[in-house]
C-alpha positions as CSV (number, residue, x, y, z in Angstrom):
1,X,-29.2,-41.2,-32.6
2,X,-28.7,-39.0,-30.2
3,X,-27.3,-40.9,-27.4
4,X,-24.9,-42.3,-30.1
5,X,-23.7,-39.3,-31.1
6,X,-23.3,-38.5,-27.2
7,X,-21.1,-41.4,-26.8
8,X,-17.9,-39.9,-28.1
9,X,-18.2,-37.2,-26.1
10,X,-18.6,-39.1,-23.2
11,X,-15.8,-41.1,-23.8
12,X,-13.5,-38.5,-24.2
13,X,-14.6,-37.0,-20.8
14,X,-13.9,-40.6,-19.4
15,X,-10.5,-40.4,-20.9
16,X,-9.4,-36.9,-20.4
17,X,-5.9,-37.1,-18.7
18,X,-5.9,-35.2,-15.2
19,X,-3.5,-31.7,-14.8
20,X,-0.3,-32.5,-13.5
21,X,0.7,-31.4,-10.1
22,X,2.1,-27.8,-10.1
23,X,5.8,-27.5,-8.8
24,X,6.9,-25.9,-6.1
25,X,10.5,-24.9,-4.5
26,X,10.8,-23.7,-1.0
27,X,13.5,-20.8,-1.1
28,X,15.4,-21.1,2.7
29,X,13.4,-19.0,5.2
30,X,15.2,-15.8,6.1
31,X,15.9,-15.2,9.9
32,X,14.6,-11.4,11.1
33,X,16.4,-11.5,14.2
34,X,15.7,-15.3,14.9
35,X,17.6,-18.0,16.1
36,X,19.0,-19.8,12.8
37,X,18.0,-23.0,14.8
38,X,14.8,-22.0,15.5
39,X,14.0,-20.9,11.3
40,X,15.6,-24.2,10.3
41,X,12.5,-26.3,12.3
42,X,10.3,-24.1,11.6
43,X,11.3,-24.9,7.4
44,X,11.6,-28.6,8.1
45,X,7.5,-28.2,9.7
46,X,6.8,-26.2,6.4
47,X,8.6,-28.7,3.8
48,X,6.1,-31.3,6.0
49,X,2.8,-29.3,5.5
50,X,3.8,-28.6,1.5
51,X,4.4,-31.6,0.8
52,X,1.2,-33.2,2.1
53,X,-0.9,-31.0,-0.1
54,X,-2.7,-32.7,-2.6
55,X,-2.3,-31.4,-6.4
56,X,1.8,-30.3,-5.2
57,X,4.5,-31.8,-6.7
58,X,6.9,-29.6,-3.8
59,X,11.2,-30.3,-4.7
60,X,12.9,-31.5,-2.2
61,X,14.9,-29.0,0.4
62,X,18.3,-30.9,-0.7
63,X,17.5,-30.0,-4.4
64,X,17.0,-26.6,-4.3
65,X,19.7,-26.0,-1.7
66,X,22.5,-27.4,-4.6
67,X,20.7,-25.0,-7.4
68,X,20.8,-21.9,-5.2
69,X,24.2,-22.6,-4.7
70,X,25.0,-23.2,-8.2
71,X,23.5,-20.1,-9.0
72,X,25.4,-17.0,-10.1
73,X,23.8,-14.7,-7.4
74,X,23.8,-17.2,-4.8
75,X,26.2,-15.2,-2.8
76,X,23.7,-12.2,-1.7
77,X,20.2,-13.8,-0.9
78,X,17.2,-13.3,-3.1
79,X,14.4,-11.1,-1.5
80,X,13.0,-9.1,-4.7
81,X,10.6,-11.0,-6.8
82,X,12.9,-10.8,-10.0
83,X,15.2,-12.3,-8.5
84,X,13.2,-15.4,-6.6
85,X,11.7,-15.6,-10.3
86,X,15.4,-16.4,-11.4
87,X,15.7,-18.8,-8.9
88,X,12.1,-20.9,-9.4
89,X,13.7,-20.9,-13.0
90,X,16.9,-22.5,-12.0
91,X,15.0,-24.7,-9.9
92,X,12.8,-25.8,-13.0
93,X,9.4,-25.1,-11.1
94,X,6.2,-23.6,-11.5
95,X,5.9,-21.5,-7.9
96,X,8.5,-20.5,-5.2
97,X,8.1,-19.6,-2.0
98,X,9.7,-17.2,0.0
99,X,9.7,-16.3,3.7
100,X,11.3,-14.7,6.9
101,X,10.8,-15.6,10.5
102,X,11.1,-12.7,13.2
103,X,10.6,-12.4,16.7
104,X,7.5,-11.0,17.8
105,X,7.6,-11.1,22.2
106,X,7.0,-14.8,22.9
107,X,6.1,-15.5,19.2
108,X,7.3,-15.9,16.1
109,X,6.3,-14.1,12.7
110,X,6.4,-16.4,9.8
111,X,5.6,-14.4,6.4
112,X,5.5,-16.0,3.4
113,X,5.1,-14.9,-0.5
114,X,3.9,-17.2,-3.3
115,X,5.9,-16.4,-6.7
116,X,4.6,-17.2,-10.3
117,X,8.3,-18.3,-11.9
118,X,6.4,-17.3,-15.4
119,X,5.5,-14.4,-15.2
120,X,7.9,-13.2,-11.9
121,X,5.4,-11.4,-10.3
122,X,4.2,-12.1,-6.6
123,X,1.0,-14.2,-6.7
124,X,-0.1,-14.6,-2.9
125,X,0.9,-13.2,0.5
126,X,0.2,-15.2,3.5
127,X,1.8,-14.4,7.3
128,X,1.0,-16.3,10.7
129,X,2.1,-15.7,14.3
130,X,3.2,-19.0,15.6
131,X,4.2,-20.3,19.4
132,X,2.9,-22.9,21.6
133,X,3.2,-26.3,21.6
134,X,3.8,-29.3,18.1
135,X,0.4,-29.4,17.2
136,X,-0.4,-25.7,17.6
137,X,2.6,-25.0,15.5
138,X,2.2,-28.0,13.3
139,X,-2.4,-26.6,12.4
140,X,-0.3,-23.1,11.7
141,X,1.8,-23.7,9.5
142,X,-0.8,-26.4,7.9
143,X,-2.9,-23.4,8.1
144,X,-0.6,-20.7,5.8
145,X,0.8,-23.0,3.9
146,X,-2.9,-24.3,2.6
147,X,-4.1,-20.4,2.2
148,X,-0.5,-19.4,0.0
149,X,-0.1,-22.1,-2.0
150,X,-3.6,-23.7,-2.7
151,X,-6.6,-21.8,-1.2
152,X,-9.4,-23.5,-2.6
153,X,-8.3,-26.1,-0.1
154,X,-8.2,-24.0,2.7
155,X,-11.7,-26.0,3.9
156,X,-12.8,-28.5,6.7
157,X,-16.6,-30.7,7.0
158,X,-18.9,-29.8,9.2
159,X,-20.9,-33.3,10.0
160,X,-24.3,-32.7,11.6
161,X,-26.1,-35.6,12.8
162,X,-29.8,-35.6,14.4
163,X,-32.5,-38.4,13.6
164,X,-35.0,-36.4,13.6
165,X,-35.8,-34.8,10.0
166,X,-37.1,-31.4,9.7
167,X,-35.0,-29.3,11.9
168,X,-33.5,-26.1,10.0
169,X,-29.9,-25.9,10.2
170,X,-27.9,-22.3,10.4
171,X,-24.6,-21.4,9.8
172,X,-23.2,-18.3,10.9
173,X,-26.6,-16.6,10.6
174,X,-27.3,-18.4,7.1
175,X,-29.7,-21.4,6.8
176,X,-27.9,-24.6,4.9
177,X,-30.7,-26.5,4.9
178,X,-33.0,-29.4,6.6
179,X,-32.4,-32.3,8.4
180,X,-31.3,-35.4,7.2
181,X,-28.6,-32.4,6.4
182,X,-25.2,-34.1,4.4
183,X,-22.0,-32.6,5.7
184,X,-20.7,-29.7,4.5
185,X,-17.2,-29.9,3.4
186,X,-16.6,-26.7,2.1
187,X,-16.4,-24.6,5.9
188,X,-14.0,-22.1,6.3
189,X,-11.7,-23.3,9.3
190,X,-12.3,-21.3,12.2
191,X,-15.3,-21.4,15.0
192,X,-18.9,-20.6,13.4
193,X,-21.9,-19.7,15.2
194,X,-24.4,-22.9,14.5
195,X,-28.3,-22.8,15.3
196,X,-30.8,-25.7,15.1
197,X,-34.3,-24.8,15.0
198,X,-36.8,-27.9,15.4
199,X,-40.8,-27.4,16.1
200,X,-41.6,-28.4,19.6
201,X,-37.8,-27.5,21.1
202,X,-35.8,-24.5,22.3
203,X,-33.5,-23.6,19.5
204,X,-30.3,-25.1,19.7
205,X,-27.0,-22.0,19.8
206,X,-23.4,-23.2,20.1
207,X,-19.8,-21.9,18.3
208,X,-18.3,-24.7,17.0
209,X,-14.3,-24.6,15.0
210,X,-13.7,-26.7,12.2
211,X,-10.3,-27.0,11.3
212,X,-8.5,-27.4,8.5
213,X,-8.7,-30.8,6.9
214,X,-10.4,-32.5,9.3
215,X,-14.2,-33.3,9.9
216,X,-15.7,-32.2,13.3
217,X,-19.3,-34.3,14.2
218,X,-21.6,-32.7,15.9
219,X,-23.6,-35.3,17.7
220,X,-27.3,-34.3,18.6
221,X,-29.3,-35.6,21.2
222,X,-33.2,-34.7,21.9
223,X,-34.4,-34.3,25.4
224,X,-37.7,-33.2,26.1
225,X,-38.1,-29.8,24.6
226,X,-34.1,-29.6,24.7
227,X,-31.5,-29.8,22.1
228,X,-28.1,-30.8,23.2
229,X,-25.1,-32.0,21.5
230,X,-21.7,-33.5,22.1
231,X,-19.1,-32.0,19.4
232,X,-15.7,-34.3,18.5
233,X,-13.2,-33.6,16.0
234,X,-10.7,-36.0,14.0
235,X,-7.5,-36.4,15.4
236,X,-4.7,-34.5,14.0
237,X,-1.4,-36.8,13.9
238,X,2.3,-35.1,13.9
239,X,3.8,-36.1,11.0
240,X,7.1,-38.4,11.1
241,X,10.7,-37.4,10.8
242,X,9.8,-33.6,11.8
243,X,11.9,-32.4,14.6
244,X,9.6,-31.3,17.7
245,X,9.5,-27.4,18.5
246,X,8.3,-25.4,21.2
247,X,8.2,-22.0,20.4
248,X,8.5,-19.3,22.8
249,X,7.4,-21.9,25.8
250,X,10.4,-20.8,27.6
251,X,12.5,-17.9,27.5
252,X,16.2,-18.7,26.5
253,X,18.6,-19.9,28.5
254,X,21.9,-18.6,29.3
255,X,25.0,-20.1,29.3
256,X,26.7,-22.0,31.8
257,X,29.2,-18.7,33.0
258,X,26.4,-16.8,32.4
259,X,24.2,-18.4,34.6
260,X,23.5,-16.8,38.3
261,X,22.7,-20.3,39.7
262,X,25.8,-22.4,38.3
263,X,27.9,-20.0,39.1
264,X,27.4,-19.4,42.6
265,X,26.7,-22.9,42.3
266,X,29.9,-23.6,40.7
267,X,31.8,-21.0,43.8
268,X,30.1,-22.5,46.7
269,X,31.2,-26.1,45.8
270,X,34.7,-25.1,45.0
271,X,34.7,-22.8,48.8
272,X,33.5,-26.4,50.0
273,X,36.2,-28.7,48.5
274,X,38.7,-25.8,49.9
275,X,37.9,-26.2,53.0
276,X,37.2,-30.1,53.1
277,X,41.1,-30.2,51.6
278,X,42.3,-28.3,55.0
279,X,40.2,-29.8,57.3
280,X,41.6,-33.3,56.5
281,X,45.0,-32.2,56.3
282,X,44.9,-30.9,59.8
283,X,43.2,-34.5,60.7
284,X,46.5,-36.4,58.7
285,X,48.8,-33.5,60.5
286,X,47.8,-34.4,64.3
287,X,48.1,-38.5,63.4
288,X,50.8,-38.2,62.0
289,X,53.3,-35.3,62.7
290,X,52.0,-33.5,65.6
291,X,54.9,-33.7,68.3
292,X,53.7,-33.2,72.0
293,X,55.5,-30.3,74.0
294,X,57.0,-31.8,77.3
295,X,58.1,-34.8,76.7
296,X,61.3,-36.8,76.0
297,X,62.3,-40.1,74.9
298,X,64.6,-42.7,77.0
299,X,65.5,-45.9,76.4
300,X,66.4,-48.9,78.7
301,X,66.9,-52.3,78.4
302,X,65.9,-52.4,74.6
303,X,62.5,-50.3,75.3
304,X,62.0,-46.7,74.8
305,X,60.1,-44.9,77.2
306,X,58.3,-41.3,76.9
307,X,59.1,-39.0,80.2
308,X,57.2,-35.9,80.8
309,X,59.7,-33.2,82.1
310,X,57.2,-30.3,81.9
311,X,53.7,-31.4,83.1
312,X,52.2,-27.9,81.7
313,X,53.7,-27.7,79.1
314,X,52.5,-31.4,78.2
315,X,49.1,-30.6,79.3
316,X,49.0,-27.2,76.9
317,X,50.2,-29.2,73.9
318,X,47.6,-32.3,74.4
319,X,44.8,-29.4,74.7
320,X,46.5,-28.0,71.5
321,X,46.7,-31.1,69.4
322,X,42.9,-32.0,70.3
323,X,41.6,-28.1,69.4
324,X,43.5,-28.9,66.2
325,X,41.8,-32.1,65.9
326,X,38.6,-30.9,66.7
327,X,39.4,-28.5,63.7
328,X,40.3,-30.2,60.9
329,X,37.2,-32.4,61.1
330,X,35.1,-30.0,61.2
331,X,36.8,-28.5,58.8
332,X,35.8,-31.7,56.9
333,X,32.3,-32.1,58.0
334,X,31.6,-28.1,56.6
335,X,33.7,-28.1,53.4
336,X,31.6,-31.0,52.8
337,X,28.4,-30.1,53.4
338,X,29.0,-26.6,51.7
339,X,30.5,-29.1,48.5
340,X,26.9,-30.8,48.7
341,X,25.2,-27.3,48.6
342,X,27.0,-26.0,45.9
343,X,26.6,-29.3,43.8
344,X,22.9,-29.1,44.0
345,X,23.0,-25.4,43.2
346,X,24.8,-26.7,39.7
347,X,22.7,-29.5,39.7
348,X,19.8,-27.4,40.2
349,X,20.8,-25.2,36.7
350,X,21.4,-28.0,34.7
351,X,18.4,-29.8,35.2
352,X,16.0,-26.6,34.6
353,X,17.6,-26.1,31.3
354,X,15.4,-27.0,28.2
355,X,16.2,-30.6,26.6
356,X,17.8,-30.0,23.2
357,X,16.2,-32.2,20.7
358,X,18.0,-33.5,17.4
359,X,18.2,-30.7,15.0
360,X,18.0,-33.6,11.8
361,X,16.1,-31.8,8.6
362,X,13.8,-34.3,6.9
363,X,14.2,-34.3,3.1
């Protein structure tokens, strides 16, 4: 009888539908003296990290750009959480989230709020200092995203694997049990002080990090009266149609006129052309239309013949025409070389300037 009577309750437990996923509405991040183009990467990374959490239904960026603007107030941003509790109403959803990015030195400053639409009162407060390169930025934002929106996910496994049963296992000064030890998949990300003590061997001490998400293996090998140990961790993959950001990698560039190196860069080869311009007109002037002092012109019997009348004279004007000469192509072979010079000055600037990648928002 009484595993009949069990039997409804059983199938009920079987049958009980699972909670729907809570939705969520990403209000546009507010620059704090930021770059608008850096705060709009840094939102597209943060619509990607939101969206992969697991029990989110998160709106699309799109969505709840048109009800913001269809909103009465849309005309003086929302930062109070009356009025963000408006807007997650507007937006039909069960959580917004509001944030501002500001410049902190080399780094960037991204503080978020969590806001319950129902009852319009701030639920959670999360902030992060973010720079480096993609997958630095990409585990921090993961990272305050997971610990706003849903903590009890903020975890990662710990997998510790050692043939040899027996050996007591710490954690951070806590014992978690006995070899064959199952991983544990409830660690705080973040590095942990781990200890293996086995009878017969030197006690094992190493900090290991286990990050969010992921399982790191720690690998154990027995030598002698040794414990050693090689420690991997999963792969983290970037994920696909996010823009790729550096932050704060490089200090921002200045404009072109602005520049030190293009413009003397910019000087030197326009000094160059100048001078390469001269030099060759002096080299078409002396084939062309330099006359020589001295001289005259006679003709006899159908054929004209040059007389020199003034030997010095002649003789100054031939030195003359050559010194010119002489002149205009060097004149040529400098303004040249000084047009190379200044070319790879511009060169130079344009080439150490940072590549600018497509600014395309996903979603």
């Amino acid at each position: 009888m009484i595993p009949l009577l069990a039997l409804p309750l059983v199938l009920a437990g079987a049958t009980a539908p699972t909670a729907p996923p809570r939705t969520v509405a990403i209000y546009p991040l507010q620059p704090l003296g930021t770059e608008q183009q850096v705060v709009d990467r840094l939102e597209a990374l943060l619509h990607a990290e939101v969206d992969k959490l697991s029990a989110i239904k998160l709106q699309s960026r799109a969505e709840t750009l048109l009800t913001i603007k269809q909103t009465a107030d849309a005309a003086t941003p929302c930062s109070d959480d009356a009025c963000l509790a408006k807007i997650g109403v507007s937006c039909n959803v069960e959580k917004l989230v509001y944030g501002t990015v500001a410049s902190l030195g080399e780094s960037y400053v991204l503080d978020l709020k969590l806001i319950d639409v129902r009852s319009g009162l701030l639920e959670r407060r999360q902030s992060a200092s973010l720079s480096g390169d993609q997958s630095v930025l990409i585990e921090g934002i993961r990272a305050v995203s997971t610990q706003l929106i849903t903590p009890e996910l903020f975890v990662g496994t710990l997998d510790l694997k050692l043939g040899k049963p027996g050996a007591e296992v710490f954690l951070d000064g806590v014992s978690v049990g006995t070899t064959p030890l199952a991983p544990l998949d409830r660690v705080t990300p973040g590095k942990h002080a781990l200890k293996i003590v086995l009878q017969g061997y030197q006690d094992f001490d190493r900090f290991v990090e286990v990050k969010l998400g992921r399982t790191t293996v720690v690998n154990v090998a027995l030598s002698g009266t040794s414990i050693d140990a090689t420690i991997e961790a999963q792969a983290d993959a970037t994920p696909a149609n996010v823009p790729v950001l550096v932050v704060a990698e490089a200090p921002e560039q200045p404009g072109l006129l602005d520049s030190p190196l293009f413009v003397t860069g910019a000087l030197t080869g326009g000094a160059g052309l100048a001078l390469a311009l001269i030099g060759g007109g002096l080299v078409v002037f002396c084939h062309n239309g330099y006359s020589v002092e001295g001289t005259r012109e006679i003709t006899e019997n159908g054929k004209t013949y040059v007389v020199v009348d003034d030997e010095r004279a002649y003789n100054q004007s031939l030195l003359d025409g050559g010194l010119l000469l002489t002149s205009g192509w060097s004149g040529v072979g400098v303004g040249a070389a000084v047009l190379a010079a200044g070319g790879a000055f511009v060169l130079w600037d344009l080439l150490d300037r940072p590549y600018e990648v497509s600014e395309a928002m996903p979603r």
